[in-house]
C-alpha positions, 0 to 999 in steps of 0.5 A: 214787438217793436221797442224804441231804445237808447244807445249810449256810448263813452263817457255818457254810457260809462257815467250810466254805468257808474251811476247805476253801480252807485245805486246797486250797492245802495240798494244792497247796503240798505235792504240786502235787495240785488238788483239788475240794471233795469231795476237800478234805472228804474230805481234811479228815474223814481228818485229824480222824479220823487225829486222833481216832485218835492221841488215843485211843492217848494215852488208852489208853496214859495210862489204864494208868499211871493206877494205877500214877501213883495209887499212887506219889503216894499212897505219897508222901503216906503217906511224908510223913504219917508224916514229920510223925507222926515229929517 
């Protein structure tokens, strides 16, 4: 079987490292579950994309009040416009 990989070297490799030590004693501290580098790379991509997920829930839901958020403070300026025309 051939596999693709991924070398990573100095500062990169050690801040994988870090990161995914970080995420072993996490998992540990919250459900007593050890687990292997594979596993808290596996658990670390889940939660990025979990991530990615909800943001682009966020962007969703923000895109369609977008218009109407335009034209409320478009109406206001227009109101204040006017105002100053008035006086």
């Amino acid at each position: 079987m051939i596999q693709n990989g991924l070398i990573i070297t100095g500062s990169e490799g050690e801040l994988l490292s870090r990161t995914l030590a970080i995420v072993k004693t996490k998992a540990y501290k919250e459900s007593e579950a050890s687990l292997d580098d594979a596993q808290a790379l596996d658990t670390l991509v889940s939660c990025f994309r979990t991530t990615e997920k909800q943001e682009q829930e966020k962007e969703t839901h923000h895109a369609y009040l977008s218009p109407l958020r335009k034209r409320l403070v478009l109406g206001t300026l227009l109101d204040r416009a006017g105002g100053a025309d008035r006086e």
